[in-house]
Each structure stands twice: as structure tokens, then as C-alpha cells.
C-alpha positions in Angstrom: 34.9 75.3 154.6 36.8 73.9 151.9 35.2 70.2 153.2 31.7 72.0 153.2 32.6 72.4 149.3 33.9 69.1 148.5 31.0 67.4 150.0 28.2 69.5 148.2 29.9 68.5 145.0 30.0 65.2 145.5 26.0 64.7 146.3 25.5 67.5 143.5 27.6 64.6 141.0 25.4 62.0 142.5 21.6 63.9 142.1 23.4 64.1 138.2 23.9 60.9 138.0 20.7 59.2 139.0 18.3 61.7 137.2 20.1 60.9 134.0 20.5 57.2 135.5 16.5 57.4 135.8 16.2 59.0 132.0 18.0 56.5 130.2 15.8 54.0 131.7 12.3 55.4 131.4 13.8 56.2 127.0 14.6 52.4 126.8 10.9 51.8 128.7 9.3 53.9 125.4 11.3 52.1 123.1 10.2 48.8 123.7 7.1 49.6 124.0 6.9 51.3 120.8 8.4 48.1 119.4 5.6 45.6 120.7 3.2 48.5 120.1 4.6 47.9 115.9 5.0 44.2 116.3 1.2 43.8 117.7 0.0 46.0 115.0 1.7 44.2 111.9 0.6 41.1 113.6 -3.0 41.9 114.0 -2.6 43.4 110.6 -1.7 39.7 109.4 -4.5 38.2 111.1 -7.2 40.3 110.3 -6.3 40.6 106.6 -5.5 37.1 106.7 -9.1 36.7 107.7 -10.4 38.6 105.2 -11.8 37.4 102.1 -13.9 37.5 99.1 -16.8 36.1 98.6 -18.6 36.0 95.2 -22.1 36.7 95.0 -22.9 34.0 93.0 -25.0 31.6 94.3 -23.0 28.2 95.5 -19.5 30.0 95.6 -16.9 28.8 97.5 -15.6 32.3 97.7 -11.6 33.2 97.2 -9.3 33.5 100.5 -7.4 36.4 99.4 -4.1 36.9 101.6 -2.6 40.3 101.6 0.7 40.5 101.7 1.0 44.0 101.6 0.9 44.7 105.1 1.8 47.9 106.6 4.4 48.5 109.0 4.2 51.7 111.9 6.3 54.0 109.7 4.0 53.4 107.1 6.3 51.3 104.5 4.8 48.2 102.4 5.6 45.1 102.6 4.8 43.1 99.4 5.6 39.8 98.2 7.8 38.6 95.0 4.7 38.2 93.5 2.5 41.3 93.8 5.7 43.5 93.2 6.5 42.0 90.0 3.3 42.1 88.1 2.9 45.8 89.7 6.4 46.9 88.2 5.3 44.9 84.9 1.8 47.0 84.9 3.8 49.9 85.4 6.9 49.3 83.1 6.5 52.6 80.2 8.1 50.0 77.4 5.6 48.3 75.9 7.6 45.5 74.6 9.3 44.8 77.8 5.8 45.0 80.2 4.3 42.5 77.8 6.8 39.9 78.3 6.7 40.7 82.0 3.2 40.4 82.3 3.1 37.1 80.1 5.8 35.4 81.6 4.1 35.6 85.3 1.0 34.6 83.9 2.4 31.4 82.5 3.7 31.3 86.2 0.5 31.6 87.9 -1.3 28.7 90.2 -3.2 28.5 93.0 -0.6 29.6 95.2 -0.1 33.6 93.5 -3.5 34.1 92.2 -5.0 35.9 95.0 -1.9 38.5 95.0 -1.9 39.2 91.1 -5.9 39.3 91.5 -4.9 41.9 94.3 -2.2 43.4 92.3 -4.8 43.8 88.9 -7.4 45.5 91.2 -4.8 48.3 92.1 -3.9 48.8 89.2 -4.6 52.1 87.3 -7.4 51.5 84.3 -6.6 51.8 80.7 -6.7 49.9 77.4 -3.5 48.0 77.7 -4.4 47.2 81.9 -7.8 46.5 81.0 -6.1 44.0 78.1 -3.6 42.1 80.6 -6.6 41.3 83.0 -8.2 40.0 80.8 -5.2 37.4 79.8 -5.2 37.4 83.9 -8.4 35.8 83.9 -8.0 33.4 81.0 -5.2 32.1 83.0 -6.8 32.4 86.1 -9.4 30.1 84.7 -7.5 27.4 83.5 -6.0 27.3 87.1 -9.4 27.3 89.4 -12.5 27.8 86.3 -15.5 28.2 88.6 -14.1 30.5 91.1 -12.5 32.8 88.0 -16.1 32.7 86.0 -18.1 33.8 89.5 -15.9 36.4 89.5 -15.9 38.2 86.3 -20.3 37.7 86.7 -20.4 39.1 90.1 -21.2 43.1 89.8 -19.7 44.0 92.7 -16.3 42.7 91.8 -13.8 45.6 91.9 -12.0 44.7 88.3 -15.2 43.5 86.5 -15.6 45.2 82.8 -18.4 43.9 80.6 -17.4 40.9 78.6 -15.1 39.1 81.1 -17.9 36.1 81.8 -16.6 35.0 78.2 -13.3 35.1 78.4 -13.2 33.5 81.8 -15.4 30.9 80.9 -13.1 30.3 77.7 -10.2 29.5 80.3 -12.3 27.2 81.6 -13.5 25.2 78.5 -9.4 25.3 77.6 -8.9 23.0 80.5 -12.1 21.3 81.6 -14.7 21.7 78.4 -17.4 19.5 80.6 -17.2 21.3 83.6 -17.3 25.1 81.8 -20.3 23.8 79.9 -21.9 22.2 82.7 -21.4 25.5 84.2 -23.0 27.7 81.6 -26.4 25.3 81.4 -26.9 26.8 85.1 -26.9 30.0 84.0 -30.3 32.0 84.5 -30.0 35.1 82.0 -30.4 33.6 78.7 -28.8 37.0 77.1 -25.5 35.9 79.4 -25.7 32.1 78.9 -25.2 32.3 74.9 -22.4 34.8 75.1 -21.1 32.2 77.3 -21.9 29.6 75.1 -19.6 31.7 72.6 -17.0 31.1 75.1 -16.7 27.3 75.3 -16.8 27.3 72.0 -13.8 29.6 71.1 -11.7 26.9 72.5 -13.6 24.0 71.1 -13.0 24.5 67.8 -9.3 23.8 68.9 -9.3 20.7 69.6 -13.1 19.3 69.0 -14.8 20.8 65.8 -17.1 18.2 65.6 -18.2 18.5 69.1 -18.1 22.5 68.8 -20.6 22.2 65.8 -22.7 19.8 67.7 -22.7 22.5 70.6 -23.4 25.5 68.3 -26.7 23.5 67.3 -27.9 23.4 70.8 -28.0 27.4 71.0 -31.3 29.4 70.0 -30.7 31.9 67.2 -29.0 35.1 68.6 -26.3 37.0 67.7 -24.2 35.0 69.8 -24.8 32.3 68.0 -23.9 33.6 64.8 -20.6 34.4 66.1 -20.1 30.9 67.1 -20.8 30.0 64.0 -18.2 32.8 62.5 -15.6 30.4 64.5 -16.9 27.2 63.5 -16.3 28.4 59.2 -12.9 29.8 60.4 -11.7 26.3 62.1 -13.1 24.2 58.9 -11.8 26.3 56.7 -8.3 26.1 58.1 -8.7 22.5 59.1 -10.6 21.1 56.2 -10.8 23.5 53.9 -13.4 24.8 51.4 -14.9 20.9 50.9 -15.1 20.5 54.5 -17.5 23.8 54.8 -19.6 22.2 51.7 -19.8 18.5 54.0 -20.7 21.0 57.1 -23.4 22.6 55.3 -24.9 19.8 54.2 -24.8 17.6 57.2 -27.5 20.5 58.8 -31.1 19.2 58.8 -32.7 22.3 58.4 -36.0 20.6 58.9 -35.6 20.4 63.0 -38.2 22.9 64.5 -36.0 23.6 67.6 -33.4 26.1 67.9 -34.4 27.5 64.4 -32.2 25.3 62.4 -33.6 26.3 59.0 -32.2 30.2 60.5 -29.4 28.4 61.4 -28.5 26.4 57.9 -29.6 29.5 56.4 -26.5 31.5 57.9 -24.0 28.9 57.7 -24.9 28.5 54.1 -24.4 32.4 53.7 -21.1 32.2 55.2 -19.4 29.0 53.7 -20.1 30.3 50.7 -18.6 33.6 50.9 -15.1 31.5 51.8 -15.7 28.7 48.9 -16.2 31.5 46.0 -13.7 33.3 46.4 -11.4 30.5 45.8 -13.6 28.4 43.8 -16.5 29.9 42.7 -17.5 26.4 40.5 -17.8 24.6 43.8 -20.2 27.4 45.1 -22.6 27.5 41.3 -22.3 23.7 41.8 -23.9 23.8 45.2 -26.7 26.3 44.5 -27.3 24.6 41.5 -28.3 20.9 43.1 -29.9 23.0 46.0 -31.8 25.6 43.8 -35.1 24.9 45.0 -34.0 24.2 48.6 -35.4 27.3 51.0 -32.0 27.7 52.6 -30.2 29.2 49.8 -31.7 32.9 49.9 -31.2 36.0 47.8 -29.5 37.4 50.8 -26.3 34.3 50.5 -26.6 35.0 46.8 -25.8 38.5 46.8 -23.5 38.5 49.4 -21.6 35.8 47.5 -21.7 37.4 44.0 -19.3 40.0 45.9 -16.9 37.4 45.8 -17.0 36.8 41.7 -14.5 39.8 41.0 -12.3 42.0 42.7 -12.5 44.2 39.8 -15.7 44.4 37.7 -19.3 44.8 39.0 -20.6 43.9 35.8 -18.6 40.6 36.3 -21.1 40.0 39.5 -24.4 40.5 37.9 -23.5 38.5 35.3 -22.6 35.9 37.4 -26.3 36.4 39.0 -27.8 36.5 35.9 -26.9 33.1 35.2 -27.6 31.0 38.0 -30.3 28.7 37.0 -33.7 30.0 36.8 -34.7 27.5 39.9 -32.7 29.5 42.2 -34.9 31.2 44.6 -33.6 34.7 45.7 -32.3 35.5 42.3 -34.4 38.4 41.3 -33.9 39.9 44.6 -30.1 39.2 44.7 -29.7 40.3 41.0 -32.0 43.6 42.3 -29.9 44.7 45.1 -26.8 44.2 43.5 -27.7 46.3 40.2 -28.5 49.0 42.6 -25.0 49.1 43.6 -24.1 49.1 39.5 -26.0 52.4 38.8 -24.6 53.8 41.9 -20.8 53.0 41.0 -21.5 53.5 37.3 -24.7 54.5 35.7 -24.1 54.6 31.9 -22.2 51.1 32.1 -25.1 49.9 34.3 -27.3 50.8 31.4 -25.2 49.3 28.9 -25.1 46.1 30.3 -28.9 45.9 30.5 -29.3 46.6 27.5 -27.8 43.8 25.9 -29.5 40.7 28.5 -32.5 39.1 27.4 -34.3 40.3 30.3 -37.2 38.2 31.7 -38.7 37.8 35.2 -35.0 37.5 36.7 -33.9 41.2 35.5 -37.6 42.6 37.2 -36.1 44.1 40.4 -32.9 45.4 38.1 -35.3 47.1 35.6 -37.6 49.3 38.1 -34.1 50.5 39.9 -32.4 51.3 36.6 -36.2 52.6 35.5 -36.5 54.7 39.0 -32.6 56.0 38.4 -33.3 56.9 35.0 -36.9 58.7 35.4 -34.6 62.1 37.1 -33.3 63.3 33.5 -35.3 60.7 30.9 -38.6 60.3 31.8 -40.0 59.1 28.6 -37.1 56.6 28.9 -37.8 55.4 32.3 -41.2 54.6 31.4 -40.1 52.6 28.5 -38.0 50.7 30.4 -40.9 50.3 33.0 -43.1 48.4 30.0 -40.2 45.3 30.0 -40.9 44.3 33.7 -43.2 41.1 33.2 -44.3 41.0 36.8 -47.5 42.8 36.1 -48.2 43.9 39.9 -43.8 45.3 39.9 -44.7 47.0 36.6 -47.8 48.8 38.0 -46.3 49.7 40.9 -43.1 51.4 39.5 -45.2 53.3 37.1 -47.6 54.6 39.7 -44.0 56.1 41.3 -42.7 57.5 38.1 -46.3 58.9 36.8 -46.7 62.2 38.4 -50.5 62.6 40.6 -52.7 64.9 39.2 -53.6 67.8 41.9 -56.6 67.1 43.7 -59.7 69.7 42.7 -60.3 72.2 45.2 -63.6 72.0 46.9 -66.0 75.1 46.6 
């Protein structure tokens, strides 16, 4: 009996041992294979993303091979490079100061070799003024590393991180590095609209380091706004470079007499805008120029009167007077004196009349009289109209008196 006992123990002890034998085995089978089934995951996930790319829709693109190295392991942690976790902490940093040194110094860092993860890292990113702000650095820098591929991107629509804009900032990149190739670039361009703003772009960083090429270039752009903003640079960079002499020489140097591109517009405008710069720190140098180019059509009543606002920081009267006696060749001066009398009785309606009162008047004041006349005729009449009878341009006179005379009502019909 007591062998029976012993003996149904002992095969009890061995049954134990080989189904837990048999467990441990078939938990080490699972395991593994959960381990091959993560490793074949991550490395299909390297593959496939490795694969992937993106390809502008621009036509002739090369396209950008855009590794992702934030690949994703079974238990759902991220893997990400150096890269793409620095310039994400630096996007993410709440000090201002600190994220803008972070985000500066990596892209002064960035080549070919980290572009694609801070393009990937910029695209994730949350929007906002100051996000919005570092891309666009991004794709300055971007540009100066590979242009064309940086430009495609910022004109393709269906880029995740485009905002409007970025075509001239990336082709500015460009022009920083490669001038030639960015303009070569922009000529290709179909949309006109898009092809001057661009235009604006080269030039931004021609002024740098080739004003004389930049102004040649700014010539070669029909009139459009974004050609006057190119021309807003070119008067910066002589200014700083050359000074107010050197705007004078640029002005001159413009044959306003060339059909194409509007260039009598386009002296017209830079005349306007050098002389804004030279009178307020030399306003003999400007009289001196409208004087030897009174009769010549680009000096309008629209530079005049824009540069009398130059004269004075302090007195109106001061700027009319300085209108007033520009020679009487000067085209635009009755218009210029006009518009900017208007502004006198606005600020200052008895002085305005004061001062009238004691020019000469003639053909010059014309355009001054009927505004001080039309001002006057609300609480004076009889005075308005006396003032009306000085205007020597007969048709001016008869018009402003046909304002200030009051209709007579019209008979009723039976």
C-alpha cells in the first residue's frame, strides 16, 4: 500500500513537471516571435518610409527624398534623430530668447544631409506667428543649401508648410548663393503676377553685393507694384552706400525715353523717391535738381509735393513757401502747391489765410485759391467769391464760382 502511494507521487511529480516543462517552452515560442514580429515591422517601417518621398509638382523637379527617422517601434515609442528632436524642442522651447538662438544656430548648421528632417520637423510643427517666422528663415537657409528644390517647394500648393509669400523668400536664398541660377529660374516662370514678386526676391540680395547689376535688373521688370518695391531697395542700398549724390547720378543715368518696360513710369518714381531722401538732408541739392530739370516730364506735381513734406518738421507754411518758389518752369507746381494748401486750411485755417494773403498770387497760387475760396464760402460767402475773382485761369475761375453760386430752382411745369 504504502509502495502504491510512493509510486502515484512520483508519476504525479513527473505529469508536473513536463506540463510546466511544456509551458515554459511554448512562452519563450511567443516571445520570439513577438520580437521578429517588432523587428519586421520597424524594418518594413524603414523601408517603406525610406521609400517614400516628395515630389514637387513643379514641372522638371527632381523631387526631395525625404527620410523619416521617426520610426515607430511596436509599443508605440518614437524614434527620432539628433536632428528632428532638436529643432522640435527649439520650436517648442516657451523662452523666446532661448528658442531663437536654438533655432538659428541649427539653421546655420543645416546641409544637405538634415534638410529633409528639419523640413519634416517644420511641417509638424504647430502654426503661429513666431513658427510661421522660423520657416521662413528655414527656407532662406534651405535655399542657399539646394535653391531649385527649396523654390519648387514653397510654389507647389499642395506643399504641407506653404504660406503665401514663401516663393520670395526662397528664391532670395537662392540669389544669396547663386544670383544666375535664381534669375535664370524666375525668367521660367509662367504667372507674370508671381515672376515679379520673384524678381523682388533676387533683388533683395542684389543690392548686397551688386547695386549696379540690381538696378540694371530692376529696369528689365514691367511697372507693378513689385517693381516699385524693388526700387524702394535699390534708394535704400544707394543711400547707404553712396549716399544722397549717388541717388542724384542714379536718377539721372535713367533714359526715361525707352518705350519698354515704362521707363518714363519708372524714372518717374525713382525721381519721387530719391528726392524724398536728398531733401531732407539737403534740400539745395533737391531745388538744384528740379531746377535744371524743370521742364523735363519726369519731375511731377506728385514728387513735388511729396517732397515739400520734407522742407520742415515744424511749419506747413514753411512747405508752401518752399513750393511757391520753385521756378515758374516747374511742371506740377500748381498742382503740388494745391494739394498741399489743402492740408494748410485743414491744420490751420486763419494762418492758411494769412499767408495767402500776403503772396503775389498768379497762375501758380490757382489751385490754392479755389480750396481756400471753397473752404471759405461755408461762413463768408461774399468773401469766397472775392477770392474766386484772383484765379487767372479763366476756365478754374468759372468753374469754382459755378460751385459757390447757388442754382436757382427750376420753374415748376403747369
Amino acid at each position: 500500500m504504502k509502495k502504491l502511494i510512493l509510486l502515484n507521487i512520483f508519476w504525479a511529480l513527473v505529469a508536473a513537471g513536463a506540463y510546466f516543462s511544456g509551458n515554459k517552452k511554448k512562452e519563450g515560442s511567443v516571445g520570439l516571435n513577438s520580437s521578429e514580429g517588432t523587428a519586421n515591422r520597424y524594418s518594413d517601417g524603414v523601408s517603406s518610409l525610406s521609400r517614400s518621398s516628395y515630389s514637387s509638382k513643379s514641372p522638371g523637379s527632381k523631387g526631395i527624398t525625404r527620410k523619416n527617422q521617426n520610426d515607430r517601434l511596436g509599443t508605440g515609442t518614437i524614434i527620432s534623430s539628433e536632428v528632428s528632436r532638436r529643432i522640435s524642442s527649439a520650436l517648442g522651447d516657451p523662452d523666446p530668447i532661448r528658442r531663437n538662438a536654438s533655432v538659428s544656430q541649427m539653421l546655420l548648421e543645416l546641409d544637405q544631409s538634415n534638410v529633409s528632417e528639419m523640413l519634416s520637423a517644420f511641417e509638424n510643427a504647430p502654426g503661429g506667428r513666431d513658427n510661421d517666422r522660423f520657416f521662413n528663415d528655414f527656407l532662406f537657409a534651405w535655399a542657399r543649401v539646394s535653391g531649385e528644390e527649396a523654390v519648387k517647394y514653397a510654389m507647389d500648393p499642395e506643399s504641407p508648410r506653404r504660406t503665401r509669400g514663401d516663393e520670395v523668400t526662397a528664391v532670395s536664398g537662392w540669389a544669396a548663393v547663386d544670383p544666375n541660377a535664381a534669375k535664370q529660374f524666375v525668367e521660367g516662370v509662367e504667372n507674370s503676377d508671381v515672376r515679379q514678386w520673384m524678381h523682388l526676391g533676387v533683388l533683395k540680395e542684389m543690392v548686397r553685393n551688386d547695386l549696379d547689376g540690381a538696378i540694371a535688373y530692376s529696369e528689365k521688370n514691367v511697372k507693378s507694384r513689385a517693381r516699385g518695391e524693388q526700387m524702394d531697395r535699390i534708394v535704400e542700398a544707394l543711400m547707404d552706400q553712396r549716399g544722397e549724390q549717388g541717388l542724384i547720378d542714379w536718377v539721372k543715368g535713367i533714359d526715361h525715353t525707352v518705350k519698354e518696360n515704362d521707363m518714363l513710369s519708372y524714372k518717374q518714381y525713382a525721381t519721387r523717391q530719391a528726392l524724398a531722401r536728398v531733401t531732407r538732408n539737403d534740400p539745395e541739392k533737391a531745388v538744384q535738381f528740379i531746377t535744371e530739370n524743370a521742364t523735363e516730364p519726369f519731375i511731377d506735381s506728385d514728387s513735388l509735393e511729396r517732397t515739400s513734406r520734407y522742407i520742415s518738421d515744424t511749419s506747413i507754411a514753411d512747405e508752401v513757401q518752399w513750393l511757391a518758389d520753385l521756378p515758374k518752369e516747374v511742371k506740377g507746381q500748381r498742382h503740388a502747391l494745391g494739394e498741399r494748401f489743402e492740408e494748410f486750411i485743414k491744420e490751420d485755417f486763419a494762418g492758411a489765410g494769412e499767408w495767402l494773403s500776403s503772396q503775389p498770387l498768379g497762375p501758380a497760387y490757382d489751385e490754392a485759391i479755389q480750396d481756400y475760396a471753397m473752404s471759405a464760402a461755408k461762413d463768408d460767402p461774399e468773401a469766397a467769391l472775392a477770392w474766386v475773382d484772383r484765379i487767372s485761369d479763366e476756365r478754374l475761375r468759372n468753374y469754382t464760382l459755378g460751385r459757390l453760386t447757388p442754382k436757382e430752382p427750376r420753374e415748376k411745369k403747369n
